[in-house]
C-alpha positions in Angstrom: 106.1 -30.6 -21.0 104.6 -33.8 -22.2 103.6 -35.1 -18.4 101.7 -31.0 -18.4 99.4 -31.8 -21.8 98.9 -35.6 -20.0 97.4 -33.7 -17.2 95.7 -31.3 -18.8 93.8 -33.9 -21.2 93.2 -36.1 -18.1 91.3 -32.7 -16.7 89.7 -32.0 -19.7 88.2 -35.3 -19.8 86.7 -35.2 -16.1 85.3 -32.0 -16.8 83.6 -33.4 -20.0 81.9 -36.4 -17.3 81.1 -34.0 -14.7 79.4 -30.7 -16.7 76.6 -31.2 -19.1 76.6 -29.5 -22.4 76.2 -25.6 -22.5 72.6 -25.6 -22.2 72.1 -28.1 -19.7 75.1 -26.8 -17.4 74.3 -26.9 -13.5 75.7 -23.4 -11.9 78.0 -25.3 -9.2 78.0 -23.9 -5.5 81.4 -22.8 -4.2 81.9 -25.1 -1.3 85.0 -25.5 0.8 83.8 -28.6 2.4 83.6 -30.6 -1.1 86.7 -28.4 -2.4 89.0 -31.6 -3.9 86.8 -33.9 -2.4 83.5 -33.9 -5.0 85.2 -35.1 -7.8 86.3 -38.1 -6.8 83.1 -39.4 -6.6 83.4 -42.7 -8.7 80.0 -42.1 -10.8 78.9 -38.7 -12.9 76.1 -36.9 -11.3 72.7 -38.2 -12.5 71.1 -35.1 -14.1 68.4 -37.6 -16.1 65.3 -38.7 -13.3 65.6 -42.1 -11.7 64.0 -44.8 -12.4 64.2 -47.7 -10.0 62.4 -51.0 -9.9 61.4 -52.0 -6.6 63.1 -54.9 -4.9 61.0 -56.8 -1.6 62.1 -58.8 1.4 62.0 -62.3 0.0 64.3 -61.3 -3.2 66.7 -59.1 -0.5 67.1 -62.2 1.8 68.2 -64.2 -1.0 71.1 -61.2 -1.5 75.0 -62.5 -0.1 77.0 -61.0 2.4 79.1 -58.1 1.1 76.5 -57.9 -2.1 77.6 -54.3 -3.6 74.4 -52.1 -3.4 74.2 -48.1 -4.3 72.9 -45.2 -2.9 71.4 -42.6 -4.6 71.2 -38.5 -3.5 72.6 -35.4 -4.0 75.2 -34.1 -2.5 75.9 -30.4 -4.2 73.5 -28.4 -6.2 70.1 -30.8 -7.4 72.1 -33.7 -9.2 71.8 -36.8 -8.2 75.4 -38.8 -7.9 75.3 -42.8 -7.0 77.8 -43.7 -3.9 78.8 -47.1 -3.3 78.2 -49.8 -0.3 77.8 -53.1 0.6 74.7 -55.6 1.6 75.5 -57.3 4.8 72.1 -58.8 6.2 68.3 -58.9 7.4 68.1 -57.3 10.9 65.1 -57.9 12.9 63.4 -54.7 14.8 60.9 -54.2 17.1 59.5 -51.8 14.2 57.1 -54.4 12.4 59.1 -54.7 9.8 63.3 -55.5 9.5 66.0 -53.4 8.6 68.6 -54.1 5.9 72.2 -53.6 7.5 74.9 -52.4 5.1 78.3 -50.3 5.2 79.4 -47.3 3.1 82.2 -48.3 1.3 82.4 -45.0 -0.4 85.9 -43.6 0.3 85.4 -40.4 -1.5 81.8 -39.5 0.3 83.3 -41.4 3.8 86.0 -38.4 3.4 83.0 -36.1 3.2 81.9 -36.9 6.5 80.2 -39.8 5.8 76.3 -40.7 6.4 74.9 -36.9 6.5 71.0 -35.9 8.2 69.8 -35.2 4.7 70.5 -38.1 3.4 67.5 -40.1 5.1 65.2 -41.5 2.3 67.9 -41.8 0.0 66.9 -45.2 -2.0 69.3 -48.0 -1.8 69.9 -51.2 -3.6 71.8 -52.8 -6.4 71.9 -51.1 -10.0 68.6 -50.2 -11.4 66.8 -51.0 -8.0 65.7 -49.9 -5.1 65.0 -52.0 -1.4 64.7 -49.7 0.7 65.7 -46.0 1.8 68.7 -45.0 4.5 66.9 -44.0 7.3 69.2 -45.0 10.8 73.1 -45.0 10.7 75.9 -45.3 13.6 76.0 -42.0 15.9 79.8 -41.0 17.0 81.3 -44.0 14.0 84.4 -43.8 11.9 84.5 -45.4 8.2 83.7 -47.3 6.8 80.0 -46.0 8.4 77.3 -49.2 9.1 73.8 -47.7 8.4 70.3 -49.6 8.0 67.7 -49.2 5.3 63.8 -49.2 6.0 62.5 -51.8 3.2 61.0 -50.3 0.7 57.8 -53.2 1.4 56.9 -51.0 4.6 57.1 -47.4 2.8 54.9 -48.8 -0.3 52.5 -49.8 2.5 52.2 -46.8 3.8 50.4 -45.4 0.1 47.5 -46.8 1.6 47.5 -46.8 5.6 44.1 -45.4 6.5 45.5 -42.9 9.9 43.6 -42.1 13.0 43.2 -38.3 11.6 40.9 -39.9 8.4 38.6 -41.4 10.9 38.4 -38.1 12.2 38.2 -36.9 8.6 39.3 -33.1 9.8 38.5 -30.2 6.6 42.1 -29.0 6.8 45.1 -31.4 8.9 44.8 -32.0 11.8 60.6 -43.5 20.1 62.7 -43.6 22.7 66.0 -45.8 22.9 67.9 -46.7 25.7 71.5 -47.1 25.2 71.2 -47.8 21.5 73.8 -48.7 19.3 72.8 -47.0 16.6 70.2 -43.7 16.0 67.9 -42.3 13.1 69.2 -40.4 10.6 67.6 -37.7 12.0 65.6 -34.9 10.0 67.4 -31.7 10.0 65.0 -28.8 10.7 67.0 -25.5 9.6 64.9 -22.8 11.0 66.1 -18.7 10.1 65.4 -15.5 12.5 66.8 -17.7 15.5 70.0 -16.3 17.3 72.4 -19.7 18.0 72.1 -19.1 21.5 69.0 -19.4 21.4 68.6 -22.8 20.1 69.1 -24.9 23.9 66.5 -22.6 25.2 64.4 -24.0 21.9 65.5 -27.4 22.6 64.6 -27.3 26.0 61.4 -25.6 25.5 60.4 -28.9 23.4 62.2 -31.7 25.6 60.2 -35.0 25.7 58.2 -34.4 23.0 57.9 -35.3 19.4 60.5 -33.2 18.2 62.8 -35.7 20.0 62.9 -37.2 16.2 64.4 -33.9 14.9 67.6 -31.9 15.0 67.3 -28.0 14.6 69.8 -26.1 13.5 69.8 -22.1 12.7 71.0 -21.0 9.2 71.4 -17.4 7.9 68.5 -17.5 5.1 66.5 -20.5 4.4 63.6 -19.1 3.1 62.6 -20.3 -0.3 65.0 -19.6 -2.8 64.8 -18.7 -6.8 64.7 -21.7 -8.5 68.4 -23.2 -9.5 69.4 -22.7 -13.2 68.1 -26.0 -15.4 66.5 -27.7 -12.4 64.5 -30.6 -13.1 60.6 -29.7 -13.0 60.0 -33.3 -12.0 60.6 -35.3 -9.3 62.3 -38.2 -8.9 64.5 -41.5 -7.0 67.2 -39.4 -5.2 65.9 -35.8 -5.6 66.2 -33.7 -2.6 63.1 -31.9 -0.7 62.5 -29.7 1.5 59.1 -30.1 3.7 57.4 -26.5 4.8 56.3 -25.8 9.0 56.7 -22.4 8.9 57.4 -19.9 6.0 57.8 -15.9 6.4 59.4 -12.7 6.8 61.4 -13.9 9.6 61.1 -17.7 10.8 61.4 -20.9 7.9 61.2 -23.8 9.2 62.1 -26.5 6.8 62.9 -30.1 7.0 64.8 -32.0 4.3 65.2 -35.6 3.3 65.4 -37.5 0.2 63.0 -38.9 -2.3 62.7 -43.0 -2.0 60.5 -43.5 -4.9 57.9 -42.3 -7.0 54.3 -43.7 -7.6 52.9 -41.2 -10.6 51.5 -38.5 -8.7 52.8 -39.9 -5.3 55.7 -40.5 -3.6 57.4 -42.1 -0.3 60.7 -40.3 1.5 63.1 -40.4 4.5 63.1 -44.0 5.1 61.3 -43.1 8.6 59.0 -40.4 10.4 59.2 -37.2 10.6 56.8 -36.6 14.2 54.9 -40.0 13.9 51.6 -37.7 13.6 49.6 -39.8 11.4 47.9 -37.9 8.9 49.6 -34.4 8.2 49.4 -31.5 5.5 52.5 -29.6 4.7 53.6 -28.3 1.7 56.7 -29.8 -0.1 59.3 -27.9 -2.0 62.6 -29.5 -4.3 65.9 -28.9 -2.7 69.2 -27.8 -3.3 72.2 -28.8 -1.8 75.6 -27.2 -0.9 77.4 -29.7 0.3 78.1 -32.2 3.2 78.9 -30.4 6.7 81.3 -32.6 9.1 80.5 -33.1 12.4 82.0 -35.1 15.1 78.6 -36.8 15.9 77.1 -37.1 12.6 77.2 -35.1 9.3 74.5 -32.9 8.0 73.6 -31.6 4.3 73.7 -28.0 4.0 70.4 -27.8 1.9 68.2 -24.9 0.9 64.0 -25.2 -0.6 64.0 -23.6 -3.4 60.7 -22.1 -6.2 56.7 -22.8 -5.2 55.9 -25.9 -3.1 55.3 -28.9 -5.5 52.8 -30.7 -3.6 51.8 -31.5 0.0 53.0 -34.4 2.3 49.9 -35.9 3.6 51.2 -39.1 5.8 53.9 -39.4 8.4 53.9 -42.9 9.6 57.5 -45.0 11.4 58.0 -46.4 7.5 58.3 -42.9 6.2 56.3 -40.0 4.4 54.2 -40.3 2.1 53.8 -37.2 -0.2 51.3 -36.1 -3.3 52.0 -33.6 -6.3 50.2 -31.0 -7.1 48.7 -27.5 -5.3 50.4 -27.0 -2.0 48.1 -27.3 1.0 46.2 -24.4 2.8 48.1 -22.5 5.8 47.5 -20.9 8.8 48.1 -16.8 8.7 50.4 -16.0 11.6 50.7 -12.5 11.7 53.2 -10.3 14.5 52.6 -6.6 15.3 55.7 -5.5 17.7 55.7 -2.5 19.3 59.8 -1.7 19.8 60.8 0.3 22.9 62.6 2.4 20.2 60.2 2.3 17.3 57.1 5.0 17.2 55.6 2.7 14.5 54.8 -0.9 15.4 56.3 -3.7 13.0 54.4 -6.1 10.9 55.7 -9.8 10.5 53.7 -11.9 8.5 54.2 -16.0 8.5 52.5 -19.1 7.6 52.3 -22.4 9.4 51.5 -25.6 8.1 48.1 -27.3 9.6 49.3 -29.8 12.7 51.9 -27.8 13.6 50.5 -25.3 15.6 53.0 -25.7 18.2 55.1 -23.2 16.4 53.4 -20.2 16.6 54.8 -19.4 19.7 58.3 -20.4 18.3 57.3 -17.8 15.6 55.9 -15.1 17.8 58.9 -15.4 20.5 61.7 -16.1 17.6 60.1 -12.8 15.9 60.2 -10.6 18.8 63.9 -11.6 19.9 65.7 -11.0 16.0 63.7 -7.1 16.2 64.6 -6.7 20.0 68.2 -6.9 19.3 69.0 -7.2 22.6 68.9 -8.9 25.8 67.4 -6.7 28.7 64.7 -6.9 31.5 61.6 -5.2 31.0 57.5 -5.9 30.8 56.3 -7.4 27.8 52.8 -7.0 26.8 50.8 -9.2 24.2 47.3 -9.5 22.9 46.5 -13.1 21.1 43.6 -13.4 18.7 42.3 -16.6 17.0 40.0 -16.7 14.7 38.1 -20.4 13.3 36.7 -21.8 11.0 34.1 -23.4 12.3 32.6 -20.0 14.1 32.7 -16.1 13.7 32.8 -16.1 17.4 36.8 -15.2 18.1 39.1 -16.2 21.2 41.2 -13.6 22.7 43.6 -13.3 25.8 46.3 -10.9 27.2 49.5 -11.6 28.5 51.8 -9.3 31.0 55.5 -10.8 31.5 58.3 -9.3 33.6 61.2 -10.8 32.7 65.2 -10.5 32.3 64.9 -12.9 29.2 61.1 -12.4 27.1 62.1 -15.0 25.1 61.2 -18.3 27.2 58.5 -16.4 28.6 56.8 -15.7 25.1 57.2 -19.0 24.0 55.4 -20.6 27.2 52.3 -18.1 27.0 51.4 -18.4 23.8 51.9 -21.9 23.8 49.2 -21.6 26.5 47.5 -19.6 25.0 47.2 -21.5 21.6 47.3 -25.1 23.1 43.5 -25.6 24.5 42.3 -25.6 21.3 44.7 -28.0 18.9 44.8 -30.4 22.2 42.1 -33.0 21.5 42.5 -34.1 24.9 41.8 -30.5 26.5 39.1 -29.7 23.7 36.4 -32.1 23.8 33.8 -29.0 23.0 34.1 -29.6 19.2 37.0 -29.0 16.0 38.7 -26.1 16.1 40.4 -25.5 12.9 42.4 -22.1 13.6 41.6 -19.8 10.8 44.2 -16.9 11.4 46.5 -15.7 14.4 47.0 -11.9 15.3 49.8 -11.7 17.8 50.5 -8.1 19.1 53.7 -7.6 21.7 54.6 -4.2 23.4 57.9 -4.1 24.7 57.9 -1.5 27.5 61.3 -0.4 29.4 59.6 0.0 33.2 59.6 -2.9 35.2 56.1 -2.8 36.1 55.4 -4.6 39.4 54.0 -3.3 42.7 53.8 -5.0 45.9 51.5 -4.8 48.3 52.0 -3.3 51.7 49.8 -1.0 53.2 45.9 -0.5 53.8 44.9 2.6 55.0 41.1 3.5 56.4 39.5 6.4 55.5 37.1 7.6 57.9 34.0 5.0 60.1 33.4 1.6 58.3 29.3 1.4 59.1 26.7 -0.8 58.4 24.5 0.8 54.6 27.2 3.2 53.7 30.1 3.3 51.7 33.8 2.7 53.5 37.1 4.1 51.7 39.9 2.2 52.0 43.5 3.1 50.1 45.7 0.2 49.0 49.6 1.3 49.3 52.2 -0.2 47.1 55.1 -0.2 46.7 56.4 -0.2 42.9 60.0 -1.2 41.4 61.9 1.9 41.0 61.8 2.1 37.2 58.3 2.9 37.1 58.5 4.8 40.5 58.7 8.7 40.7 59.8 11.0 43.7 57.9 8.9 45.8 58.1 5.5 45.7 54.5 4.5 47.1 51.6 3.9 45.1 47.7 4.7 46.1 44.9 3.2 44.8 41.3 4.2 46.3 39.0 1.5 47.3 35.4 1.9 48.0 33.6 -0.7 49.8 29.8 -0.7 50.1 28.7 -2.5 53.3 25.5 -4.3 53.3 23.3 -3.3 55.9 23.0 -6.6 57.5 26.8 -6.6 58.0 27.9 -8.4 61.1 28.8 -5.4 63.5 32.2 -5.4 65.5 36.0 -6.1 64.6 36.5 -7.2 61.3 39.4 -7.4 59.2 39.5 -5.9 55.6 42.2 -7.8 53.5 43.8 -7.1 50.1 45.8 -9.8 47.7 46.9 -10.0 44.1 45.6 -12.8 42.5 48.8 -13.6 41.7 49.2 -14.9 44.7 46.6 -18.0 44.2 48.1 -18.8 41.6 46.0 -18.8 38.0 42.8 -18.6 39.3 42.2 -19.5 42.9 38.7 -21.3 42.7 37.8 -22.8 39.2 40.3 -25.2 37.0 41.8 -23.9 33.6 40.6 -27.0 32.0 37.4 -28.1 33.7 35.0 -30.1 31.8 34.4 -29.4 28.1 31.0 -27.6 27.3 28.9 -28.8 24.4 30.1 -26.6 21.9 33.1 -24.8 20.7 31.6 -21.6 21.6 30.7 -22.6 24.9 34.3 -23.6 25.4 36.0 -20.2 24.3 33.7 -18.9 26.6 34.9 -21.4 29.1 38.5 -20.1 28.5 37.7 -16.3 28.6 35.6 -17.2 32.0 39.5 -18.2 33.8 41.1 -15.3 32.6 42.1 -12.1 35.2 44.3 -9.3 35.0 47.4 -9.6 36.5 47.0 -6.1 38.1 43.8 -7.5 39.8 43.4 -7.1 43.5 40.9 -8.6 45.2 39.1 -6.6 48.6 37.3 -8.6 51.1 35.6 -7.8 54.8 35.0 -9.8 56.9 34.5 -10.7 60.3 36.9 -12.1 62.7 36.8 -15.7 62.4 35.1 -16.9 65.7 32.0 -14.5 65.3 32.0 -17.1 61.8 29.6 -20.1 61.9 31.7 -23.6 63.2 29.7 -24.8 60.5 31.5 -22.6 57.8 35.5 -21.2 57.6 36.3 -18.2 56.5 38.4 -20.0 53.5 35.1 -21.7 52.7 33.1 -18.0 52.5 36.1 -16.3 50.6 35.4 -19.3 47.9 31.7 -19.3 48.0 31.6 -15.3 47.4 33.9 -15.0 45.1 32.9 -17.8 43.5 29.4 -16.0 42.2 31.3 -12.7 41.6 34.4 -13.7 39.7 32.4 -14.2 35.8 30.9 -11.0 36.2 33.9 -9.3 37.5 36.6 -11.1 34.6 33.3 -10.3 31.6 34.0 -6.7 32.7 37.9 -6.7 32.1 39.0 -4.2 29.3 40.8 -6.2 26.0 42.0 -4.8 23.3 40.0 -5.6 19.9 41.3 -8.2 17.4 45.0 -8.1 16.7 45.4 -4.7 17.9 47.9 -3.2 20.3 47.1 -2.6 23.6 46.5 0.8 24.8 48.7 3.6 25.3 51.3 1.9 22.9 53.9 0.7 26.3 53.9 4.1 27.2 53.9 4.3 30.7 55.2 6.9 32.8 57.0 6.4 36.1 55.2 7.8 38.8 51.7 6.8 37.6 49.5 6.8 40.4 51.6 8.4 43.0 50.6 11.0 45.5 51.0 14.6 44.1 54.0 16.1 45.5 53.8 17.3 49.1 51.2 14.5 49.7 52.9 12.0 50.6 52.1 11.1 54.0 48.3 10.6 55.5 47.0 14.4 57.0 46.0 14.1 60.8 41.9 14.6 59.7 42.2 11.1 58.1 41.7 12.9 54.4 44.0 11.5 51.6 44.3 12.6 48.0 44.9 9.7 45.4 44.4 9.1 42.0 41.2 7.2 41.6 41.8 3.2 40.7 39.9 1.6 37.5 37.3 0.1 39.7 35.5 -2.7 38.4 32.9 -3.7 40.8 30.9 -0.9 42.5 29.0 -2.9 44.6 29.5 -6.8 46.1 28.3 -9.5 43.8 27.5 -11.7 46.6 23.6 -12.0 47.1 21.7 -10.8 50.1 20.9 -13.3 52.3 18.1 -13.4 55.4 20.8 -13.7 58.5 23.7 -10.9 59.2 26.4 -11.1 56.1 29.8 -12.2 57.5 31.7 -10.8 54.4 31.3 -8.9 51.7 34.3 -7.8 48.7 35.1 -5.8 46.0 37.9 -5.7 42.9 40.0 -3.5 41.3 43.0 -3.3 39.0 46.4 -1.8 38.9 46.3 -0.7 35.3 49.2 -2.3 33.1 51.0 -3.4 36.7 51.7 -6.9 37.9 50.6 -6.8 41.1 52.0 -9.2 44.2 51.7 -9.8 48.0 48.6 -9.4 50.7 48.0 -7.5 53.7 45.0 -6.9 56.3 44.1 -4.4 59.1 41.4 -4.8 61.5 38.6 -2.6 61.7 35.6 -2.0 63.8 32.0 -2.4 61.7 30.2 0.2 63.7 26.2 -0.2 63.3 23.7 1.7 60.9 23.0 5.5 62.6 20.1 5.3 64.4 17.4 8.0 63.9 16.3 9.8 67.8 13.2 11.2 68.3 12.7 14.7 69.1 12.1 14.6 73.0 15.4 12.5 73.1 17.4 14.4 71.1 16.1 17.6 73.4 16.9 16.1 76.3 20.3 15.1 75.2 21.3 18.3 74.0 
């Protein structure tokens, strides 16, 4: 009985150290990771703020081998708690500055899982001080854990690093190892909405580029939280934050570190960079934490933002960030219309993403669409994009068609497209494009809309000054086929009158076929102007249901000084603008029409019509022609081509064919006394 009240006082007495009064009391987080672990901890949790002195490279050099040091951070809920390690020496880097090398001695934390993503920025040093923050540790290591401290020297230089962005002065924002022995602390990026399965096709989708420096992982949550009972309003040495890429109804992004050290109304973090990008402007929120997740590669904080952003990180330089208190920064509106196979109403996601970061609206606008989809199956996706700036009221929009067994990858790499051009300095050298707001609208529609072409059928004499018909056959994928399978589309062909008489060959391809667009580069020369370069990018658009029509004459009646590839460019080259200013888009962030209704069968022959009468006649649905007559001026000697357009409406069109023809000449009038005599 007496060895029961030894225990219980011994309890009692922890409990006392570990829980502030009644009024300060900290609601702890049920975690089973820390469950018998947390409390051995040698030092009480730090509810009070830090305050460090800063310690520099000539007074570290002077430490001994095996100095005891501490490291500050939290490691459940928002205290702070102190864990123990040791000094071993100055390491030179090819960095510009050293690193400190020391071990984590902490058995207690090592049983945790050791050196945690999280934990980068947490200060380190001997009582009272601070020399630097964790930033790299040992990938794959066993306790006690080696790690290495970015001097606190480099970070306080970074307060007043002028970056290449402030030259540019923009209104609003905007390394690789080989067999290393050790790696950076990385920064966790927890991002919501995102399906776990989806995360290599994320981490693919960004492969060799600067979120080589990150680690995502998906989370159920992560949005923003309430704010923790008796949090701390002010920041602090050790305090956990969370900083902001994306926040909405569907996709957070959020990356968290630790706090270094404070400067009044600035402050430095995470011991190293988050992208390297310079000058940045993303808000900043405090942090919770619930707890230390093992991993066999290298342990991660569980950690949550939490309340309004405190402030906006403004610098993101090797040394670390560098972050300012006060109102958070501005954002750009991402907003998501989907229109669900399933759904008669389309659904509204609205986000926010940080300035700089543009590169994840198409992680929001894909991640979106997959967590309302709710499944995995192949159909045609239809978007719209609209972007709006702030430097002009003149708007930028483009459509996208996608057949695909997976829209998820697909999504991702149009809008990235799409979006790209302008927040690529090296694309746009027209002028700054500060995006304003982004409408993204997405139909999902269940027909597998794609038509190949395989027929051309002539109606009736092709003659010089008169109008030939022509029908395009195709031959759609059964989904979006009805009791016949072919598809008609009616072409009509003016012929100039100056049209070289004799066999021709009228030819039909998808544009599809060329590629994006077969004659101009998507990124020619800038224009002098921002306007004249959203122009630029509207010019290279087409419809992927776009056929293009030519005529022409059989290539040795041609010139030898001119092939027919060389006339096919030259003529469509002066018809194309007008042609793609004519294309029908939906207005700003609206759906595109019919709402992904589209039903099979569209533009087949009426029953019973099905095959071509013996007079020649042929009853079809009339195409959306876009070009009534050929673009390509009249010129003094006989015209060896002329060409037309239309569109499959809502079909991705693919494949060629040609016939050949006989160009009979213009009708000419007889006089009286012939015709007499021939009748």
């Amino acid at each position: 009985m007496k060895r029961i009240f030894v225990f219980l006082g011994i309890a009692l007495v922890i409990l006392l150290q570990l829980n502030c009064s009644s009024e300060q009391e900290q609601e702890k987080i049920n975690n089973p990771t820390l469950s018998g672990v947390a409390d051995d901890i040698n030092a009480a949790p730090l509810v009070e703020e830090v305050n460090l002195e800063s310690m520099y490279e000539d007074e570290v050099r002077k430490l001994a081998t095996k100095t005891p040091v501490q490291l500050i951070t939290v490691i459940e809920g928002t205290s702070k708690v102190v864990l123990d390690a040791e000094f071993r020496r100055v390491q030179p880097t090819g960095f510009g500055f050293p690193l400190y090398e020391c071990v984590l001695t902490d058995e207690a934390i090592q049983a945790m899982g050791g050196t945690a993503q999280g934990m980068s920025g947490s200060p380190v040093g001997p009582p009272g001080k601070v020399f630097g923050a964790l930033s790299y540790g040992d990938a794959w290591a066993a306790a006690p854990q080696r790690f290495w401290v970015t001097p606190i020297d480099a970070m306080e230089a970074t307060l007043e690093h002028t970056t290449f962005g402030e030259f540019l002065n923009p209104p609003g924002a905007p390394s690789a190892v080989v067999n290393a022995t050790y790696a950076q602390v990385k920064t966790p990026i927890t991002i919501t909405g995102i399906d776990n399965s989806r995360l290599d096709q994320l981490s693919a989708h960004l492969s060799g580029t600067r979120f080589d420096s990150v680690e995502f992982y998906s989370r159920i949550g992560g949005a923003p939280a309430a704010t923790p009972a008796n949090a701390s309003p002010n920041l602090s040495a050790g305090d956990m934050i969370g900083v902001a890429t994306v926040t909405g109804d569907v996709v957070n992004s959020i990356r968290f570190g630790t706090v270094t050290q404070v400067y009044g109304d600035k402050f430095v973090a995470f011991g190293h960079d988050m992208f390297l990008d310079g000058q940045v402007s993303l808000p900043v929120y405090r942090a919770v934490v619930d707890g230390i997740v093992p991993n066999t590669r290298i342990s991660y904080k569980s950690s949550v933002a939490y309340g309004n952003p405190i402030g906006t990180i403004t610098k993101d330089l090797r040394p670390g960030i560098v972050g300012e208190l006060g109102p958070p920064p501005a954002m750009i509106p991402v907003n998501v219309i989907y229109q669900p196979v399933n759904s008669p109403e389309p659904i509204r996601k609205r986000h926010k993403v940080a300035y700089g970061q543009e590169s994840f609206i198409p992680i929001v606008a894909a991640t979106t669409l997959d967590a309302i989809r709710m499944e995995v199956n192949p159909g045609t996706i239809e978007g719209n994009v609209v972007i709006s700036f702030k430097e002009t009221d003149n708007v930028y929009t483009e459509s996208f068609r996608t057949i695909t067994p997976d829209p998820y990858e697909s999504v991702l790499a149009y809008i990235e497209s799409i979006v790209e051009p302008f927040t690529n300095n090296l694309i746009n050298g027209a002028g700054r494009a500060t995006i304003d707001e982004v409408n993204i609208s997405m139909i999902d529609i269940p027909y597998i809309l794609h038509a190949e072409i395989t027929d051309i059928h002539v109606v009736g004499e092709v003659k010089q000054g008169e109008v030939a018909t022509f029908v395009l056959e195709m031959l759609p994928h059964w989904t979006a086929a009805g009791n016949t399978r072919s598809m008609y589309r009616e072409v009509k062909l003016p012929i100039p009158e100056n049209f070289v008489t004799g066999p021709a060959v009228i030819s039909m391809a998808a544009v599809t076929k060329y590629g994006f667009n077969p004659f101009s580069s998507r990124f020619p020369p800038s224009p002098a102007s921002l306007n004249g370069f959203i122009k630029q990018l509207k010019d290279a658009q087409f419809d992927k249901g776009l056929v293009l029509v030519t005529l022409a004459t059989e290539e040795e009646q041609i010139p030898e000084e001119a092939s027919i590839e060389d006339l096919l460019e030259e003529f469509f080259a002066q018809f194309l603008d007008t042609l793609l200013e004519n294309l029908p888009v939906p207005g700003d962030g609206e759906l595109p029409p019919d709402n992904g209704e589209l039903p099979p069968g569209d533009g087949e022959l009426p029953p019973g019509d099905s095959e071509i009468p013996d007079d020649g006649e042929m009853v079809v649905e009339e195409s959306e022609m876009i070009i009534e007559e050929a673009m390509m001026e009249e010129i003094p000697s006989d015209t060896p081509i002329t060409g037309t357009a239309l569109i499959v409406r809502r079909f991705i069109v693919t494949g060629d064919t040609d016939v050949e023809v006989e160009v009979l000449p213009v009708d000419v009038e007889l006089d009286a006394d012939v015709e007499d005599a021939t009748e």
